[in-house]
N, C-alpha and C positions, 0 to 999 in steps of 0.2 A: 636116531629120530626121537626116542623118548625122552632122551637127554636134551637134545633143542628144547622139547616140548617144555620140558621141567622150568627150564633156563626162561624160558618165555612168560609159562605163568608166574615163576617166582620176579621177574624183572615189573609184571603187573600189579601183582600186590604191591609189591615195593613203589612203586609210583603211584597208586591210589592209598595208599593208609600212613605211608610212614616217610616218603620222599617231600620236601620242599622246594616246590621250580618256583624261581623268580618270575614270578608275570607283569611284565611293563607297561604299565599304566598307559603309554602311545598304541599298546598294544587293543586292548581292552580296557573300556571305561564310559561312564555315564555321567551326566550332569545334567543340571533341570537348566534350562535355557527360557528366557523369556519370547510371548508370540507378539511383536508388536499391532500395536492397535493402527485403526486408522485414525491419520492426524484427522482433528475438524478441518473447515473450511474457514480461512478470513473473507466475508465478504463486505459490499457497500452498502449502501444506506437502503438502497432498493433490491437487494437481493443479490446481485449479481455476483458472479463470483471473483475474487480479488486474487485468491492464492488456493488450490485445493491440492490435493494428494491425489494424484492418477495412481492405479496399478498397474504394475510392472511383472515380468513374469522370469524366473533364470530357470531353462531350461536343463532338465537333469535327466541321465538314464540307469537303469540296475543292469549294470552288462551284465551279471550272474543269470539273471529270472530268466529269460529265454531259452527254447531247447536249443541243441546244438541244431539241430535240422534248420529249424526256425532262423536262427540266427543269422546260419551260413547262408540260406537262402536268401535273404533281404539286408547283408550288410553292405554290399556294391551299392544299390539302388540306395539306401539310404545315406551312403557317406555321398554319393551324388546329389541329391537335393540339400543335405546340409551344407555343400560347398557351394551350392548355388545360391541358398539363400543368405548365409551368413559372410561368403565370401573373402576370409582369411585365411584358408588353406585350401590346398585340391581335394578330389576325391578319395585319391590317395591316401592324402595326410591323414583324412578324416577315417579311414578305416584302419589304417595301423593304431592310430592312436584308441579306436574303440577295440580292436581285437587286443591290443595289449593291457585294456583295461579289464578285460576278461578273464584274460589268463591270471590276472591278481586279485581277481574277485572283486572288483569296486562295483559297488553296487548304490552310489550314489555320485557318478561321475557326472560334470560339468559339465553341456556340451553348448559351443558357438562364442561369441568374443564379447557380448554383448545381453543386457534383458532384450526383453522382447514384450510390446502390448498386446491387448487381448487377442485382435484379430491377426495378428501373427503368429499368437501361440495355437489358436486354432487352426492356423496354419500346416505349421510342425506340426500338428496330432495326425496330418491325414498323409503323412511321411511312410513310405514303406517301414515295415518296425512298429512304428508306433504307433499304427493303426491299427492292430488287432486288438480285438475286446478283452474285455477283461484284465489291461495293462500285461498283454503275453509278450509283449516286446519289450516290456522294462522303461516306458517311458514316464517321467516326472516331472513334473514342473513346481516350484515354489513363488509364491508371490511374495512380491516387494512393493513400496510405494515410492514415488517417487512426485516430490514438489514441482508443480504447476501452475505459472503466473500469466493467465490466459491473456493481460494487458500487458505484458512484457515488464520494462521497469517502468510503467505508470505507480507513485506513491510508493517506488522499490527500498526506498528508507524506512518509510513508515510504517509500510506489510510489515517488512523485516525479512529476515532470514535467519538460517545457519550455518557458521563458515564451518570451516575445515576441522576446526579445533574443539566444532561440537556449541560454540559459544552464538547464543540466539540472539536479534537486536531488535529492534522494532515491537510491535504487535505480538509476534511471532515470540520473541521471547517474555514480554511480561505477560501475557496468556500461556504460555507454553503446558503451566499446569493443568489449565483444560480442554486446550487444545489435541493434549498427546494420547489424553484417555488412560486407561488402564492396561496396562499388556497382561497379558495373560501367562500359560506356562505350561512349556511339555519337555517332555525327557529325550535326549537325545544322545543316540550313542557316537561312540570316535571310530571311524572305519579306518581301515588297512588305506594311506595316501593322506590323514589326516583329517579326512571330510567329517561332518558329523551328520548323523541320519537323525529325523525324530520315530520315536519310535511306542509303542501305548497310545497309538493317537486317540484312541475313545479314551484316555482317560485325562486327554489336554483341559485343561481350564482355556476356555473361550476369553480373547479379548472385549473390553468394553472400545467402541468405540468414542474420540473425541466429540466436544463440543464445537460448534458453528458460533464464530464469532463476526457477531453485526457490527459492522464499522457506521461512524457516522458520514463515512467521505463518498462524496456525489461523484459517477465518473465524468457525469458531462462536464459540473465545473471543473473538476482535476483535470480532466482533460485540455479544457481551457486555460487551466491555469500553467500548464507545463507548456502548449503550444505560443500562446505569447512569450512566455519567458525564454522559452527556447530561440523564438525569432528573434528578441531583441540580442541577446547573448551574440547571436551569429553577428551581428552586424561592427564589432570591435573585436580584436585578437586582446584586445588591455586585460578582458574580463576573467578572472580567476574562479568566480563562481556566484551561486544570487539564490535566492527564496521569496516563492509567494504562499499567501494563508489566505484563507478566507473563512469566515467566521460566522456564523448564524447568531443577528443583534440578539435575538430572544433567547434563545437555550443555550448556546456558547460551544454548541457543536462545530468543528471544525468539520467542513465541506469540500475544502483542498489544502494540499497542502504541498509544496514539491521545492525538491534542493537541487541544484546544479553544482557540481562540482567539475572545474578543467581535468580532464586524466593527461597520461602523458603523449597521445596521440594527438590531442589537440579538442576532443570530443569532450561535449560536458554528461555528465551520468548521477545518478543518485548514489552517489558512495560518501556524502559527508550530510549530517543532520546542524543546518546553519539553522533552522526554525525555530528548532528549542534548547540547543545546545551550547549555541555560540554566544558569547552576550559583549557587544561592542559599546562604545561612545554612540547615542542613535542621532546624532547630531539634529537638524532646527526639528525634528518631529517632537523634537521632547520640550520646544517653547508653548505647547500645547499647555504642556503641567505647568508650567510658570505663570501663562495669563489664567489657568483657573488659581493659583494659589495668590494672586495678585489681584483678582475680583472678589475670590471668595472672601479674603481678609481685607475687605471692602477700600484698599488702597485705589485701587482703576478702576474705569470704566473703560466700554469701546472708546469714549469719545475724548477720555483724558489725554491733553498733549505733551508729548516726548520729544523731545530736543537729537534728533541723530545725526544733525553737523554734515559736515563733509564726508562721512565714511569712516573717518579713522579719530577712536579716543585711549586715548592713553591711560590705563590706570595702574597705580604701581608697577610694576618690570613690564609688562604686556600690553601691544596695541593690537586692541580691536580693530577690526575691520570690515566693512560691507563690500556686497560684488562690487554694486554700483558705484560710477568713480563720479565724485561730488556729492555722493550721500544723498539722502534724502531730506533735509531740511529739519523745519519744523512740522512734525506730521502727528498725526493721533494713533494710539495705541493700535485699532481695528487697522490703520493702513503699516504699522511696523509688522504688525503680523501677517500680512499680507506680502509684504512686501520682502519679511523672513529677515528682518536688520537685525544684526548680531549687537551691532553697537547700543538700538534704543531698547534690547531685552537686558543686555549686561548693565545697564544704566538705570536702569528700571528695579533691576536688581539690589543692584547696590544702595539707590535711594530707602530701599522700604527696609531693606533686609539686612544692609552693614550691622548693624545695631543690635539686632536677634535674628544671627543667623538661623540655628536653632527651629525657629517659627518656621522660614521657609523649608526646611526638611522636616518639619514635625507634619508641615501640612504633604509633602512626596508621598510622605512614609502614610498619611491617610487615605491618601489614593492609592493604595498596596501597590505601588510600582517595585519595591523592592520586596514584594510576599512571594516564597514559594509555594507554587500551584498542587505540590502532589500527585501530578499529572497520570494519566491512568499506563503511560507509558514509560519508559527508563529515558535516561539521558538528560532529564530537563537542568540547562544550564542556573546559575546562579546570577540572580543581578544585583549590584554594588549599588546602593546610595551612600553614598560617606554622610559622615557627620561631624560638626564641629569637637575637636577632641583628639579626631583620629590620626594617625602619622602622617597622614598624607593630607590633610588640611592645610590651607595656607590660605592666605587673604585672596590669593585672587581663585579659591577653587568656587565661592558663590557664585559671581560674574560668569565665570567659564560654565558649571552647572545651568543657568540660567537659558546657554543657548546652545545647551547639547552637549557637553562636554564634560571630564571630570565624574562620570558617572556611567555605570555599565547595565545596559539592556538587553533581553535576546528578544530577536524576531517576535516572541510570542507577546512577551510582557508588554513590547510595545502596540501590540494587537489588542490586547484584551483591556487593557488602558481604552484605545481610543473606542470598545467595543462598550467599554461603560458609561464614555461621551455619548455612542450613539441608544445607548439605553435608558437614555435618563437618570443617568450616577450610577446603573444597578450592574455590580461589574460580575459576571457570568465566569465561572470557574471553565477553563476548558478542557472538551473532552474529547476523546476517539473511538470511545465505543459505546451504542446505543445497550446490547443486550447479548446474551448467551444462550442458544439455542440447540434443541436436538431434535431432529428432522423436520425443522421448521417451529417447533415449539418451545416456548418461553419460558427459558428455565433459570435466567438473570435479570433484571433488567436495571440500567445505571439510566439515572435521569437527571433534569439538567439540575444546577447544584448556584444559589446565590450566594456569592462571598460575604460577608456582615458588612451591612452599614449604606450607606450609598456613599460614595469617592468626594459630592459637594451637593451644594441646594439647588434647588431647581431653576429659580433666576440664573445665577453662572450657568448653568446646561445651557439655557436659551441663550444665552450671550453667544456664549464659546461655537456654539454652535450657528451662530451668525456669523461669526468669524471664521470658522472653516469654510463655511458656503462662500464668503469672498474670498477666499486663496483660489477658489477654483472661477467665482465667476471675474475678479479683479486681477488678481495678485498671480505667485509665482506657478500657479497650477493650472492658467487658464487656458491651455491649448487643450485640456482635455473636456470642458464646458458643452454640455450635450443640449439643446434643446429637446429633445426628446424626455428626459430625467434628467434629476437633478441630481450632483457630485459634489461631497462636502469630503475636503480632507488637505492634509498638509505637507508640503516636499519637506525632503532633508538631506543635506548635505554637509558628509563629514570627513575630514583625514583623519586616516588610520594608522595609530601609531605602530612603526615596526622596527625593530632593535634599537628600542627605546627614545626614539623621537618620530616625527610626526615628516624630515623632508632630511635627507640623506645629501651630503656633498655636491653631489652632481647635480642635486636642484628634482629628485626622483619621488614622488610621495603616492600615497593611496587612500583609495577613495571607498564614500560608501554613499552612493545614491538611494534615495529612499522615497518611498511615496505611501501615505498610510491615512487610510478615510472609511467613509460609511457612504450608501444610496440606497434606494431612494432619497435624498436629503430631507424632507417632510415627514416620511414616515418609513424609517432607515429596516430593510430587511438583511442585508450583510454588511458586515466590516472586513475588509481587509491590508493586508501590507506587503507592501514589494519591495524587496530591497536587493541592491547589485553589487557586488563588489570585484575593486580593480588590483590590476596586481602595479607595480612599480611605475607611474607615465611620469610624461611633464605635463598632460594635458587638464582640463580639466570635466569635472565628471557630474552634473549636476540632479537634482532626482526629480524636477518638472520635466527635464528634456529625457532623462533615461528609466526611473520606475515608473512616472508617471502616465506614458504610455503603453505600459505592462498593464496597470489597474485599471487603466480604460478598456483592452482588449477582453480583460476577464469578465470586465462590468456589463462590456455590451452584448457576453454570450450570455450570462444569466438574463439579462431586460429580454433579448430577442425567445429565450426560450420561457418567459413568465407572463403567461397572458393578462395576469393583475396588472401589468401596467404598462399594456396598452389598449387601447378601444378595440372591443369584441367587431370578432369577422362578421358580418350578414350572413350567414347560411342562405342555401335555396331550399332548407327541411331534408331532415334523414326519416325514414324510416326506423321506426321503434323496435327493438329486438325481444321479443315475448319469449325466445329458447335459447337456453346459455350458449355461447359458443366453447368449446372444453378444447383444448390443443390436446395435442397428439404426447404420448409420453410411456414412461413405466406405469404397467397395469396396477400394481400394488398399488403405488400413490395416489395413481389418480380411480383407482376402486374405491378407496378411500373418500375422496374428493365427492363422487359423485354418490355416494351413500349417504351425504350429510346433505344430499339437494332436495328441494322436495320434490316428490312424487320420483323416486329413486329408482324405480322398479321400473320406471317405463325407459329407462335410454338405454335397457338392454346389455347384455355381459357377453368379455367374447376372454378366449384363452390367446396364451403367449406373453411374453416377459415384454414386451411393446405393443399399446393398444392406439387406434385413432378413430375419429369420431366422422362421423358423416350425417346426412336426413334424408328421409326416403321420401314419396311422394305427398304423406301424409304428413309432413315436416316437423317427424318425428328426428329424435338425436337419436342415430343407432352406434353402439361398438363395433369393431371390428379387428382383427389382428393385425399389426404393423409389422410389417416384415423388412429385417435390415439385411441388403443385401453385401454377400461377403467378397464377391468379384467384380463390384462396380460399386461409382461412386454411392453410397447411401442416400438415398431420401430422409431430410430432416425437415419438408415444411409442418408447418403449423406445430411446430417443438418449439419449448422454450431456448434460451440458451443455451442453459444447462446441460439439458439434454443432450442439445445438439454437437456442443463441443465434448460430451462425453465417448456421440455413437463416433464420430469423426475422427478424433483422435485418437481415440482405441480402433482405429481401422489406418493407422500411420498417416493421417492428414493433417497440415496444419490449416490452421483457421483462421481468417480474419472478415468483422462483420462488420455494420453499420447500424445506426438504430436502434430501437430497444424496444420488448416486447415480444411477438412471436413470428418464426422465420417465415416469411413469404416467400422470398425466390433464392434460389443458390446456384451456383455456378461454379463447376460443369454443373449439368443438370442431372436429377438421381437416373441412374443404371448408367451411366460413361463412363469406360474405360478412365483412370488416371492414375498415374505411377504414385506411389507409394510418397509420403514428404512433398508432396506438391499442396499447391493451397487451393481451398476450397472458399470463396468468397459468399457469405450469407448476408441477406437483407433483412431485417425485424422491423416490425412497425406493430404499432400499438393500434389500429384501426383496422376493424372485421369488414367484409362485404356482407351483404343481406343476400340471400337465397333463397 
């Protein structure tokens, strides 16, 4: 015995002072790990929210921390509700797999197949287990965030995203730098199973959170602008994919903006950026620039007459051609444009310009059709004016130029062109985002931005702009002539070159319908541009009969929703409201809110993390606590949005609304029974009752 004894302490010292054991770094080990911040929010023009980060939650437990007593007693009952609510393995599975994480001491094991939101993870805490105090059952949870597109793919190019590979597009990534915040940083050690724990949590460095980025994009008109686009698409299989914009004439904000692309299902989706990216031939939209560079250089007038024959003229290797069969005669410049003759603008062309070419592209390139915008987003394509010189010049690339052709535009440039027509020359830079925000307050702000110079003189503005009013009230654009308002803007129609020519053996070609204008015509408050494009037909595709009733759908939801221009309702008198009406919401924010009102003291203070507002007899505003309940559908009237889709969807519902402003009726109604992922329909309106 004294000899074991001996053996024993001498084999001690030897392992503490003088022995070397390899210790493996899978074994034991630390690293500073970063805490991710919360992303901001992209939202609209008015607040709403475009793209926000919900949190998420991955439920975790320390199968060590519990007594054996403890354990034993509550591990049936718990591997029971875990299999009922997660539902990937039995009961069973669920306790083998916790009891064997015990026996190896994991003490940051993973439990269920899936995160979990708020009010689920509230859930799991009242778990046999993981309900005793003081975390005696070993339960943990970590939060995660996870992106949330409350409009689904409403502007889903334009938000942006993050694929797989980590790479951001849209919004989403040329903000990303302030969007992502600051992450923060704790130490976390590597447990036995490879997990890592954090561990010093007092001594984590706190994330900052992201900024809130204010879009300039309206949902109603985006909305509008994807709903007609969407219908007209459905009505041909030819169509490969199409874009509308809409443009605000004054500050150059874009207000909507949406890309259709065909997938392979048949379904069109926002997965390609034709807006800014693409830059095509914009076929007759762009005789626009020619009759200003043709008035301005005081060669025409509307009233000068143009010879356009029978339809077809021959110049060097190429014959021109118009739709109409017999041409149009002898007609004046105001009815060629109208009437969109390829033949009397290439002839037109050719008379002033054979001679100095030069001139006519010195005067494109003063209209910055070919200036890159710098756009405040990534992707913005390139567009091509050539110039006498270039390899690709040839005698007949004037002519062709002249009526669309020979030269490359995207979506945009052709927008903000016709957006300097309806500005009176002043061509407006375009943008997608107003400002940079942190919990509402202004801590960027980008404002509208004039490009130098004006595009031409003001007489040509007033011309040109007689002459789009008759494309719509004469000429190729007038099925869409509103008595109601008035529609100045010009179709186009162009074949799209593909494997290097423009019509394929079988007689097979593609198309690019187009329609691009301003209204009010008088006193123009948006510009916008619709364009369609076809994949391989025989048919053909023109942009009065197919963008043109795109621009009217979108035109008519902006007129109906802007009471400037039409004649005010008669009321029969409201009552004047003498005490704020405050919606229902988080008590911080809105403690806030009502601190800064006057006489603050009197609408009274109540506790809990959701407060709402009522009036007592004396029609006083009093607080009160908002209580959300966790076993039936929530109450969210008189919530904003926000709110609403915050308590909602952190309680597993999905949402959809109507309206805007603050909730009035919801459906089911608050305290009903509803399974979990079911939808909850909300009504908003921006109109109080008097009380």
């Amino acid at each position: 015995m004294v000899l074991s004894a001996i053996l024993v302490i001498g084999r001690i010292v030897h392992l503490q002072f003088f022995a070397k054991l390899p210790v493996s770094s899978e074994e034991i080990s630390f690293r500073i790990e970063e805490i991710e911040a919360v992303r901001g929010s992209i939202l609209a023009s008015d607040g709403r929210s475009l793209a926000s980060s919900v949190p998420y939650y991955q439920v975790r437990m320390d199968c060590k921390f519990p007594e054996d007593s403890t354990f034993n007693n509550n591990i049936d009952s718990l591997s029971f509700y875990l299999s009922k609510f997660f539902g990937d393995k039995s009961a069973g599975g669920y306790k083998s797999e916790l009891v064997a994480a015990r026996k190896k001491g994991n003490r940051y094991k993973a439990v269920g197949n899936r995160l979990v939101d708020y009010a689920e993870l509230m859930e799991i805490k009242n778990f046999p287990l993981f309900r005793l105090k003081g975390n005696r059952g070993g339960f943990i949870s970590e939060q995660k965030s996870k992106r949330n597109n409350p409009y689904g793919r409403l502007a889903y190019r334009t938000i942006g995203f993050t694929n797989s590979n980590g790479v951001s597009v849209g919004i989403e990534g040329s903000f990303d730098y302030y969007l992502k915040g600051i992450p923060g940083k704790q130490t976390v050690q590597r447990l036995l199973g490879g997990e890592w724990m954090p561990v010093n949590v007092d001594q984590a460095v706190l994330p900052q959170d992201g900024l809130d980025v204010k879009t300039t994009l309206d949902i109603d008109i985006q909305e509008a602008a994807e709903n007609a686009l969407r219908n007209q698409l459905s009505l041909s299989d030819v169509f490969e994919g199409a874009t509308a914009i809409v443009m605000e004439v004054e500050t150059g904000a874009i207000r909507a903006i949406t890309n259709m692309k065909k997938m392979s299902n048949g379904m069109f989706d926002e997965s390609f950026n034709y807006a800014i990216g693409q830059a095509t031939e914009p076929g007759s939209t762009f005789k626009l620039a020619t009759l200003v560079a043709l008035i301005e250089d005081g060669y025409v007038t509307l009233d000068t007459p143009v010879d356009a024959g029978n339809g077809k003229w021959q110049y060097s290797t190429k014959l021109f051609t118009d739709v109409t069969k017999g041409g149009y005669g002898q007609i004046d410049v105001r009815k060629a444009f109208e009437k969109s003759s390829n033949v009397a603008f290439a002839k037109l062309a050719v008379e002033y310009y054979a001679n100095n070419e030069k001139k006519y592209v010195d005067r494109l390139h003063n209209m910055k059709l070919g200036e890159k915008f710098g756009l405040d987003i990534m992707g913005e394509g390139r567009s091509v004016i050539h110039s006498p010189g270039d390899p690709s010049w040839s005698k007949l690339t004037l002519p062709m130029m002249a009526m669309g052709y020979a030269s490359l535009l995207t979506p945009l440039h052709t927008l903000a062109f016709y957006n300097a027509i309806a500005n009176r020359g002043k061509m407006m830079k375009p943008y997608f985002v107003e400002r940079l925000e942190k919990h509402g307050v202004t801590e960027k702000e980008f404002k509208p931005q004039e490009m130098s110079g004006s595009i031409c003189s003001e007489s040509t503005i007033k011309a040109v702009h007689e002459a789009l009013r008759g494309v719509v009230e004469h000429g190729t654009g007038k099925t869409i002539n509103d008595p109601r308002y008035k529609i100045s803007g010009k179709t186009g129609t162009a074949q799209i070159a593909f494997d290097g020519r423009y019509i394929d053996s079988q007689g097979y070609r593609k198309h690019q319908a187009s329609f691009a204008g301003f209204f009010p015509s008088d006193n123009p408050k948006y510009t916008a541009v619709v364009i369609l494009y076809t994949n391989k037909t025989r048919a053909n595709f023109y942009g009065g009969s197919w963008a043109a009733p795109v621009f009217k759908q979108i035109a008519d939801r902006i007129y109906a929703n802007n009471p400037q221009w039409s004649a005010p309702v008669q009321g029969k008198g409201k009552v004047t409201l003498t005490k704020p009406h405050i919606m229902s919401g988080r008590a911080k924010e809105t403690s806030k809110l009502m601190a800064s009102l006057p006489s603050a003291d009197k609408y009274g203070k109540a506790s809990g993390e959701w407060i709402s507002f009522s009036r007592d007899s004396l029609e006083r505003v009093v607080a009160e606590e908002y209580h959300i309940d966790r076993d039936s559908v929530p109450g969210v009237l008189n919530m904003g949005l926000r709110d609403a889709l915050y308590i909602l969807e952190n309680q597993g519902y999905r949402v959809k609304f109507t309206g805007r402003g603050r909730v009035i009726a919801q459906t089911p109604a608050p305290g009903v029974w509803a399974e979990k992922n079911s939808i909850i329909n909300i009504q908003l309106s921006e109109e109080y009752e008097t009380r």
